[in-house]
N, C-alpha and C positions, 0 to 999 in steps of 0.2 A: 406532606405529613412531616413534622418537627421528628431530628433524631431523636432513638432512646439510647440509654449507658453509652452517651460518648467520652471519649478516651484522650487525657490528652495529648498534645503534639508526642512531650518527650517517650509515654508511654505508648503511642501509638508506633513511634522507629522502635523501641525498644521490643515490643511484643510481636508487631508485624512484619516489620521492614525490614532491621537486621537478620533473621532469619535468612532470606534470600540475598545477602550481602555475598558477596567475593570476598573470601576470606580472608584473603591478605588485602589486595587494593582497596577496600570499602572498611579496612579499618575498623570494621564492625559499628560503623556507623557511630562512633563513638567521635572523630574528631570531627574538623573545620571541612576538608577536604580530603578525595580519593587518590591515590599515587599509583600508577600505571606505568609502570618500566618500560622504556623503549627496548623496541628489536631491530637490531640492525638488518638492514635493507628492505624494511617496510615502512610503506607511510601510514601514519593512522589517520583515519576517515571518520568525518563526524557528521549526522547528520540530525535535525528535530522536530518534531510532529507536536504539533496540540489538538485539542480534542475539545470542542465546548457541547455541553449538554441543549440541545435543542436548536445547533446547528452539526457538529456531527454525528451523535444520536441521539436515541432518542429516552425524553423522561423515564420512557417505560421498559429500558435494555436494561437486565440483569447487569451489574456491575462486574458480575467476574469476563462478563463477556465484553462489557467496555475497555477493560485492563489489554485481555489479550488485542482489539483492534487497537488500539495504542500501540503496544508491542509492534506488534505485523506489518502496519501502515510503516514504521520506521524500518523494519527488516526488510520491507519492501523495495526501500529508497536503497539497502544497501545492496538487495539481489541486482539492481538493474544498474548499479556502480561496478559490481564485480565484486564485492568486496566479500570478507567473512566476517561477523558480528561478533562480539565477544563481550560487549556489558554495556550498562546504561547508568545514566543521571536521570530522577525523575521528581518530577515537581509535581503535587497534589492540592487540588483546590476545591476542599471539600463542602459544599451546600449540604443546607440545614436538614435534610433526608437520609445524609452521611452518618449515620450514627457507628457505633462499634460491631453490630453484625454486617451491615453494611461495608464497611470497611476492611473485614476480613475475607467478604466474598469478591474484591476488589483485588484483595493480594492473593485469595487462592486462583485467580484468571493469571496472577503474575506467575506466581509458582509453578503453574503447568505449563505455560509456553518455556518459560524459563529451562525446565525440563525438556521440550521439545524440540529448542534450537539453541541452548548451550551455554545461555549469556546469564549474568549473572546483576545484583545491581552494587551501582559503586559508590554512590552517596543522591544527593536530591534535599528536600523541602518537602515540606508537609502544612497545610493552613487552612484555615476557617473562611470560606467568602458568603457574605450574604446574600448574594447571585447564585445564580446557576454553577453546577458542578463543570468543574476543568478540569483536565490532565493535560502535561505534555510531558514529553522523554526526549533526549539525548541520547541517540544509543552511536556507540565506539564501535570502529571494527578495522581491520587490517588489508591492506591490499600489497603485492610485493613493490617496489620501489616506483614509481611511472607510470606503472600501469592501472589506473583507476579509470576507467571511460568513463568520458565526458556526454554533455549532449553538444556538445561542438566540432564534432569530428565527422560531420557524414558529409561526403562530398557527391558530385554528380556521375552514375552510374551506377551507385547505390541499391540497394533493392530492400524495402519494410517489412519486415518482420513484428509479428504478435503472439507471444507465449497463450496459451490458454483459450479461454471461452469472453465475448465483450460482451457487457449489458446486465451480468447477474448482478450487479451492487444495486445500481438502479433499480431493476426488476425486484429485489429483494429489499428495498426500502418500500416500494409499493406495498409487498407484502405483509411488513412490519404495521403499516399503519393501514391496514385489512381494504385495500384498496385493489387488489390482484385476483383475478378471475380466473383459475387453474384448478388444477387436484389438490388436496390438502397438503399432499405428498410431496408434490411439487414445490408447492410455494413454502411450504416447510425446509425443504432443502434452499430455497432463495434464501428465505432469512437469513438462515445460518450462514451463508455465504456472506450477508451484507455486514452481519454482525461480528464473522471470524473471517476472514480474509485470508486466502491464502497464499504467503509469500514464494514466490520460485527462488529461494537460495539453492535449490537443488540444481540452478542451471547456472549459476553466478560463475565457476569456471569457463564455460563456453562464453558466453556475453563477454568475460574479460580477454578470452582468448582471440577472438574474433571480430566481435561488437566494433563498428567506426563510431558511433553515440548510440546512447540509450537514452531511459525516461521510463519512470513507472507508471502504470497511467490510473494517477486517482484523481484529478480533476477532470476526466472524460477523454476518450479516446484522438478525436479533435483537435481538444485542447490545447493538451500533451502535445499532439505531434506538432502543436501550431509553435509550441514552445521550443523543440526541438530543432525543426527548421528554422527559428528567429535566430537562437545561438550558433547553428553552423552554416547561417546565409544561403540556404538552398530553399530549392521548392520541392513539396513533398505530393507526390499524387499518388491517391488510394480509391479504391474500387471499393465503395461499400458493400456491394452484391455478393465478397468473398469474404468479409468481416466475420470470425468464426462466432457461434454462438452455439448456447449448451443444448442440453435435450431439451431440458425445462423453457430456455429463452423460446428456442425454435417452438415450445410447443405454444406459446403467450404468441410470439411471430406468425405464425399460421392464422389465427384467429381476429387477427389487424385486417380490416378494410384499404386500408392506407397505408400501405409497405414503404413507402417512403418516410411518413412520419415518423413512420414503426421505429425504424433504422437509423433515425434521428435522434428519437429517443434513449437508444442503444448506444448510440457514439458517443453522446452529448453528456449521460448520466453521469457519468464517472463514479469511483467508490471499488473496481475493480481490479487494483492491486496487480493487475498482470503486466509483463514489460514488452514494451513495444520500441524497435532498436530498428537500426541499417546493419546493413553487413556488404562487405563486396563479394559481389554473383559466384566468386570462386570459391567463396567455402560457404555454399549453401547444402552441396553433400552433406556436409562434416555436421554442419548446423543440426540436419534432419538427422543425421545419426544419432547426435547427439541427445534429442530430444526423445528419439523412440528410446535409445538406453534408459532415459528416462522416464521413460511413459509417460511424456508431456507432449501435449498440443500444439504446434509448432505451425502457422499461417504466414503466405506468403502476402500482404497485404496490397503492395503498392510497389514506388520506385521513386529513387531522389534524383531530380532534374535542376538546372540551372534553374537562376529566379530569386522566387521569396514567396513566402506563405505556404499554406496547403490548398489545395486541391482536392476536394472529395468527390466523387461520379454516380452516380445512379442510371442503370441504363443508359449507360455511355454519355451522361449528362451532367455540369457542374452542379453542387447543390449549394445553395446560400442559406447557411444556419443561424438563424434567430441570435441562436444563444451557441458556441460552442462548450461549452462546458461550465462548472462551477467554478466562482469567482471569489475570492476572500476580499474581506472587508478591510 
């Protein structure tokens, strides 16, 4: 459907954008560029997400809830760095469905995360495409001097680690596109999961204290770790059969004839935003401490061996995956 009362670029920074400007860095969105004062003995860490409509969601996602997975997916990148977030650059590529309610329901999904985890925005673009709606971000954040974990640091004796619950993005893209067979209640709460993602910045101290590499894992569980064992030259073996999963996954899991595939399914989906790391076996107390102080989910996955690639097991068995994960183009 063609926008209505759209607005143009300058009036759309002017009414919506600067609003959520950083008040001094962003200039008020008034010049060329944002200016960001150095702090002595931090590096700044950048990292950036894009988002195309009808590959990472979907036509029919309310836009304030496209805004914050933007957000997130990027806060994501900087929980599993260590890092702490502090603002963004955001570039906006508005199809012809974009109009000005549209558009403000876009920036009130900014406005509240913005609110939620502190960051602020620093300048960006704003444009017309006659394709499908885009967004990406550039979001800024701090780490102290060195210490940013890498995914190139996990050596052999290792042991994997997974924050969270694997499979709800997946699971909760099924139920976006009314393809998920559960309680309403249930797949209600999937969606919301695929659609708002939930970042662990709440564990990004520990992950930097500890972590030998990270990876956030939104191209699939797999994937990820396939990616993570390529940059630090190890092999990574993981037991699917301990791969944690939510009430809801377990209750869709139950219900699979084929626990294998099931499990497949689960690894492979990606979209779920939780970080999956090494650490060395001697602060895995500290690890689990850490995680109940938080009331975070904290799985013991696997272990990193000499080699290359990953290793997945079923039943004490290698599995050979079709597809491990989602691929960009």
């Amino acid at each position: 459907m063609p926008a209505v009362d759209v607005a143009g670029e300058f009036e759309t920074i002017r009414r919506l954008f600067a609003p959520l400007a950083h008040p001094e860095w962003g200039r008020g969105l008034l010049d060329d560029v944002g200016v960001v004062p150095s702090r002595p003995g931090l590096d700044l860490v950048l990292t950036k997400d894009a988002i195309v409509e009808g590959v990472h969601f979907l036509p029919t996602d309310p836009l304030d809830t496209v805004a914050r997975k933007l957000m997130r997916v990027n806060l994501s990148d900087m929980a599993a760095k260590g890092a702490e977030p502090f603002g963004y650059l955001l570039a906006c590529h508005w199809s012809k469905r974009c109009g000005w309610p549209e558009r403000m329901t876009f920036c009130d999904g900014l406005r509240a995360d913005q609110k939620t985890f502190g960051v602020a925005l620093v300048g960006g673009d704003t444009v017309v495409t006659p394709g499908p709606a885009s967004f990406s971000m550039t979001l800024l954040g701090w780490t102290p001097k060195g210490r940013t974990v890498s995914r190139s640091g996990a050596s052999a004796g290792d042991l994997v680690f997974v924050t969270g619950a694997i499979g709800d993005g997946w699971l909760g893209l099924q139920g976006a596109q009314g393809k998920l067979r559960l309680e309403p209640e249930r797949v209600a709460a999937l969606v919301d999961q695929y659609r708002t993602p939930e970042p662990r910045l709440e564990f990004a101290m520990p992950i930097r204290d500890m972590a030998t590499a990270s990876i956030d894992v939104s191209d699939g569980l797999i994937a990820d770790l396939g990616h993570l064992a390529d940059a630090s030259r190890v092999r990574i073996e993981i037991d699917l059969e301990v791969v944690p999963r939510s009430a809801a996954g377990q209750a869709w899991f139950d219900g699979r004839v084929d626990e294998q595939a099931a499990l497949e399914n689960l690894v492979t989906g990606g979209d779920d935003y939780e970080i999956v790391f090494t650490a060395s076996p001697k602060d895995e107390v500290a690890l689990r401490r850490e995680a109940e102080r938080r009331h975070l989910r904290l799985t013991r996955i696997g272990k990193v061996v000499g080699g290359s690639g990953i290793v997945a097991r079923f039943a004490g068995q290698p599995v050979d995956f079709r597809r491990p994960g989602f691929t960009h183009g």
